[in-house]
Each structure stands twice: as structure tokens, then as C-alpha cells.
N, C-alpha and C positions, 0 to 999 in steps of 0.2 A: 101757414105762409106768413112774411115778413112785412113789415114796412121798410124798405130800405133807399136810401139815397145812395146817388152813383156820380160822382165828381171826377171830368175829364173823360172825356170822350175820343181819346187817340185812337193811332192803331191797336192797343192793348182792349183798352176800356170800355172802348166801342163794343169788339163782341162779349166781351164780359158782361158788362149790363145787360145786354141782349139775350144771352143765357139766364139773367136772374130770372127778367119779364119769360121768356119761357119755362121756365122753372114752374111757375106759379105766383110767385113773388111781387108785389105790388110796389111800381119800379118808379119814383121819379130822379129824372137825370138834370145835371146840372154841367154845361159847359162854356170857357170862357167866349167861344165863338156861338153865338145864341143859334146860328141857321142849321150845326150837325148838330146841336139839340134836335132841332125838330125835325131832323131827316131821321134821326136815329128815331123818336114818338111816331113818324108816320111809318117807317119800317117794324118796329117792335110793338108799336101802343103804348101802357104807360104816362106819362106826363114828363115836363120839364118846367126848370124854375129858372128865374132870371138870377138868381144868386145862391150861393152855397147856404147862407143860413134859410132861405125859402124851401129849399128843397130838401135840407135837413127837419125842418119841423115836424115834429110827432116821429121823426123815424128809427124803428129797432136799432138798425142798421145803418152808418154811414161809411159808405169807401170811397176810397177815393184814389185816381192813377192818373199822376200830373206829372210834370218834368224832372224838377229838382230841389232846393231847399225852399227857395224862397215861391214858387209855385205852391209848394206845399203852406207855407205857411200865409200865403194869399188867400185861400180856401178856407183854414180853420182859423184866422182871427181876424179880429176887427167885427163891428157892424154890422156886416154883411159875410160874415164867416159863419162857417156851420156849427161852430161850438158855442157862438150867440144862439142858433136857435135849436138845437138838441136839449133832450129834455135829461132830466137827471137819471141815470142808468143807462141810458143808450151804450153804445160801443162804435168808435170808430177806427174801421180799417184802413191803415196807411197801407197801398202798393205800387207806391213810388220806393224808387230806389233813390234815399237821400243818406244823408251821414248820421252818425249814432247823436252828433250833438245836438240835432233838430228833433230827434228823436225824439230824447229825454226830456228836452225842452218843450213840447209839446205834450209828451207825455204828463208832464208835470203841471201845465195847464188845465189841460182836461182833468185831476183829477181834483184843483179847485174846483171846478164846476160841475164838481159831481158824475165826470162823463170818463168812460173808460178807451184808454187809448192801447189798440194794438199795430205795432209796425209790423211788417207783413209782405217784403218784398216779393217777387215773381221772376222766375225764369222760364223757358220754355217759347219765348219769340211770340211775334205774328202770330204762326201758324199753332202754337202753343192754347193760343186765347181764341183764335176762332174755332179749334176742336174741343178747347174747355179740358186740355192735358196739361193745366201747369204745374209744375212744383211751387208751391209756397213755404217759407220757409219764417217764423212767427215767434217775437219777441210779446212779451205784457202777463197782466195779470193773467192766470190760471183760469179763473171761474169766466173772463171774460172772452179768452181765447174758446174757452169749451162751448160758450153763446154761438159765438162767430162761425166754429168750425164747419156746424153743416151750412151752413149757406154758402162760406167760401170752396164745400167741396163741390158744390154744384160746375165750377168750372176750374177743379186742379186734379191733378192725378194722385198726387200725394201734399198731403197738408200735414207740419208737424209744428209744434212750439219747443221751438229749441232753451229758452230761458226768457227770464227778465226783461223788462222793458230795453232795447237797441240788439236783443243775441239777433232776431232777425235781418237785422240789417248788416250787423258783423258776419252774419253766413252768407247772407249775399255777396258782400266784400270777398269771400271765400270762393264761392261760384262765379266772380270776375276775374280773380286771380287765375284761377283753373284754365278758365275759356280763352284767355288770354295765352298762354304757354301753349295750350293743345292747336290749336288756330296758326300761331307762328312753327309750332313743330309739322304738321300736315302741310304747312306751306311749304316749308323746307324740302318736305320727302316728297312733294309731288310736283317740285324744281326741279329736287335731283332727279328724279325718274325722267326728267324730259331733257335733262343735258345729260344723263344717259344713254339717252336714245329708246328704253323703255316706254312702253303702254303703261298711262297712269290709271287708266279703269283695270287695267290686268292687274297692276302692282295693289292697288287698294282692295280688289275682289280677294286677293291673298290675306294680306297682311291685316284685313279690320275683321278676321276670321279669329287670329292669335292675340297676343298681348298689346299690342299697340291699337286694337281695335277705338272706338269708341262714337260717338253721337256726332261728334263734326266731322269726322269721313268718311261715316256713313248718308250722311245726310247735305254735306257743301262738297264731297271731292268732285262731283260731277259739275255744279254750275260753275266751280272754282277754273276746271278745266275749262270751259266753255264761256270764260270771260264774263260771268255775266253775277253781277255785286248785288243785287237787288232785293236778297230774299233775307229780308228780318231785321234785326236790330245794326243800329245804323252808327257808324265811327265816332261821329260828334258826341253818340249817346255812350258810347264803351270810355271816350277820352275821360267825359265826365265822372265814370264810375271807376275807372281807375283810380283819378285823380283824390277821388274821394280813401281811393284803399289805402293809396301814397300820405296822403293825409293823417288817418289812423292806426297806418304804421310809424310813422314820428311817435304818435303820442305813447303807442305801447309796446313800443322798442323792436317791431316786428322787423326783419332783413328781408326787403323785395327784391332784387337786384334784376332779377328775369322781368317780372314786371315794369319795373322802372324802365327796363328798354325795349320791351314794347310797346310801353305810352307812346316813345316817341317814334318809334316803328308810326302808330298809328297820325304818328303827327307831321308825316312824310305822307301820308295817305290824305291827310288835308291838305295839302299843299299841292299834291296831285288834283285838285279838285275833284277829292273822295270825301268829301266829309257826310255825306248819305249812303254813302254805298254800304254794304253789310260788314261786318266782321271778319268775313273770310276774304278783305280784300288784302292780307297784308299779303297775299298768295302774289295778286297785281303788283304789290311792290316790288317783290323779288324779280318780275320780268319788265317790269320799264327799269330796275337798276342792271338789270341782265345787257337791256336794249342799250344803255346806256354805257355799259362797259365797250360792247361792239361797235358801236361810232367811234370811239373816241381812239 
């Protein structure tokens, strides 16, 4: 079993840590709000530190699942970052979804200081990380991915290292791209079935049988129907990660076009006073613009 530190205690990381300390794994956690630290030590055991470099000391293992670039890079430098106190050979795991430039850029720190950096995004939601079925998908050195792997399978379903330091976060980019199109296509088709006049649990009972099947009408067409946005990953956090994809398609000439308007799909969902509701609200958009065509 590990030493390992666990940086950020959200909805992801919370039961991820939680899984290591069951595992067997000798767990200290570190979060910016010091009081779900110590809910998460009186619920799991384990320990917590008042800082990332505290709770990084002597440990095999450091991960970490915080918001965005600069989250990330509040944790692993300065003073009180974890890569002041990791010791030389450690490994840490980034499973924040950030940009390939914070990446490399950290990667690159870490490997003056002797310390190995793998990026390491996560999909799979909420309910992904409290069953411990995520997909992770894993940029960085070879020998240091192969350290990491078992630990990180204790809460993924599939863990693989796609290339070099940033491919993991370039597949992420990939798996936001995706979710994004499949999310506004399912909104679509289960619009049209209701200005139809069609049953949309009938029409999805068919149709996620055939080609158009897949993981978000199986698992959103029902709350999507039932108005109800609450389950998983949250708009403010998809605009982000869009915006990041938008980002490093500039730089490597990629064509988003579907994406790019779905950002602002999603940025009509903020303005709704959606910006927490789940992913599968753009469904909600399509009927308050529905509602709004009928008043007028």
C-alpha cells in the first residue's frame, strides 16, 4: 500500500480519496476549505494537511482534482505547494481538466525537481467517482504512468496512457467535444418527439437499442424529461472546458464549428440562471425558446 496525498475535495475527489483510504492506502487529504477536510478524516480516517506541500511530504503519490489552471497551479507551486514538499521520485497525478499549456508547464517543473508529472483527466460524472467507474485518460512519462496505474485503478473502469506529457488532456478535449454534440443531438430528438406528440420514453426505449444508442440517453433522457438538471457535471464547468478546446483548436488548426455553438447554446443556459444545472440542460433550452416562441 501507498503514501499518497489527495488535493481537492469536490464532488469528484471527495469520493475518490475516499476509495484510496478504503483501498488500504494511507491517505492524507488536503483541501482549500480546511472543514470538508475534516469531514471527509472523520468520515474515511486518514489525516489532513493545512497545505499542499504538508500533505504532499514523504508521499508515493500525489493527486490532485481542483477546478482549473490556476487552481491547479495554486497547489503545485510556491511555498506551500506540493512540489516544494515531494520528495524526489514521487509522481503526481493531475485530474483536473486544465489546458495542455499548464500542463507542460508544470510538467516541466516537476521534472527540475526531480518529480514526475502525469496529467490525467477524468470522465464518468459524480456518479462515476462515487462508484469508482471512471475513465481516465493519461499523458507523461511511461515508467511513471506504470507507478501510478494501480493506484489510479482502484477508482476507474478503464485507465489508459495515451502519449506524452498533455495527450491526456488533448483526449479530454476529445471527450468534451463528443458530449457536447451527443447532449444537444438527444435534446433535439426528444423536442422533436414532444412537438410530435410522441412518448419520449417510448421513442428512446427504441431507438438507444440501434445506432443512435449511447451513455447520455440512456442515462439523462429520463430526468431530461422530467425537468430535472441536477445530476453531474455542471454548465459553468462544460463552458470552461469547452473553452479550453476552442482554445487549442486555434492553436492546431482543428475546425469546431458544432462545438463553437454549443458553447453558446450553453451560454443561453447561463443566462437562464443555469449555470449549475447539468449538461443535459440544453434539452431546457430548447423548451423555454419553444415557450417563448408561443407568447410571442
Amino acid at each position: 500500500m501507498a503514501k499518497i496525498a489527495f488535493l481537492g475535495l469536490g464532488v469528484m475527489g471527495y469520493p475518490m480519496a475516499g476509495h484510496l483510504q478504503a483501498a488500504g492506502h494511507e491517505v492524507t487529504v488536503y483541501n482549500r476549505t480546511e472543514a470538508k477536510a475534516k469531514t471527509w478524516t472523520g468520515e474515511h480516517g486518514g489525516r489532513y494537511a493545512a497545505t499542499p506541500r504538508a500533505a504532499a511530504a514523504g508521499a508515493e503519490f500525489v493527486m490532485a482534482c481542483v477546478g482549473n489552471d490556476d487552481d491547479l497551479r495554486s497547489v503545485c507551486l510556491g511555498a506551500d505547494g506540493a512540489f516544494a514538499g515531494m520528495a524526489e521520485g514521487a509522481v503526481f497525478v493531475d485530474h483536473t481538466t486544465v489546458s495542455e499549456i499548464v500542463t507542460r508547464e508544470l510538467h516541466g517543473v516537476a521534472a527540475e525537481k526531480g518529480v514526475f508529472f502525469v496529467d490525467a483527466p477524468i470522465s464518468g460524472g459524480q456518479a462515476g467517482a462515487e462508484n469508482g467507474v471512471l475513465s481516465v485518460m493519461c499523458g507523461g512519462d511511461e515508467g511513471a504512468y506504470a507507478r501510478a496505474e494501480p493506484v489510479i485503478d482502484v477508482y476507474s473502469k478503464i485507465c489508459r496512457r495515451i502519449g506524452e506529457s498533455g495527450a491526456g488532456q488533448l483526449t479530454k478535449m476529445c471527450n468534451q467535444i463528443a458530449i457536447g454534440g451527443l447532449v444537444q443531438a438527444l435534446s433535439e430528438a426528444l423536442h422533436f418527439a414532444e412537438k410530435a406528440g410522441l412518448d419520449g420514453r417510448a421513442v428512446v426505449e427504441v431507438i438507444s437499442q440501434g445506432a443512435a444508442g449511447s451513455w447520455q440517453m440512456v442515462n439523462r433522457h429520463e430526468t431530461m424529461l422530467e425537468d430535472h438538471f441536477d445530476h453531474g457535471f455542471a454548465v459553468d464547468w462544460m463552458r470552461k472546458d469547452l473553452g479550453i478546446c476552442m482554445d487549442e483548436a486555434n492553436r492546431n488548426g482543428a475546425t469546431l464549428p458544432v462545438t463553437a455553438l454549443i458553447d453558446q447554446y450553453y451560454k443561453d443556459v447561463q443566462k437562464m440562471g443555469g449555470g449549475r444545472w447539468d449538461t443535459s440542460s440544453l434539452f431546457k433550452r430548447l423548451r423555454a425558446m419553444d415557450a417563448l416562441s408561443s407568447d410571442s
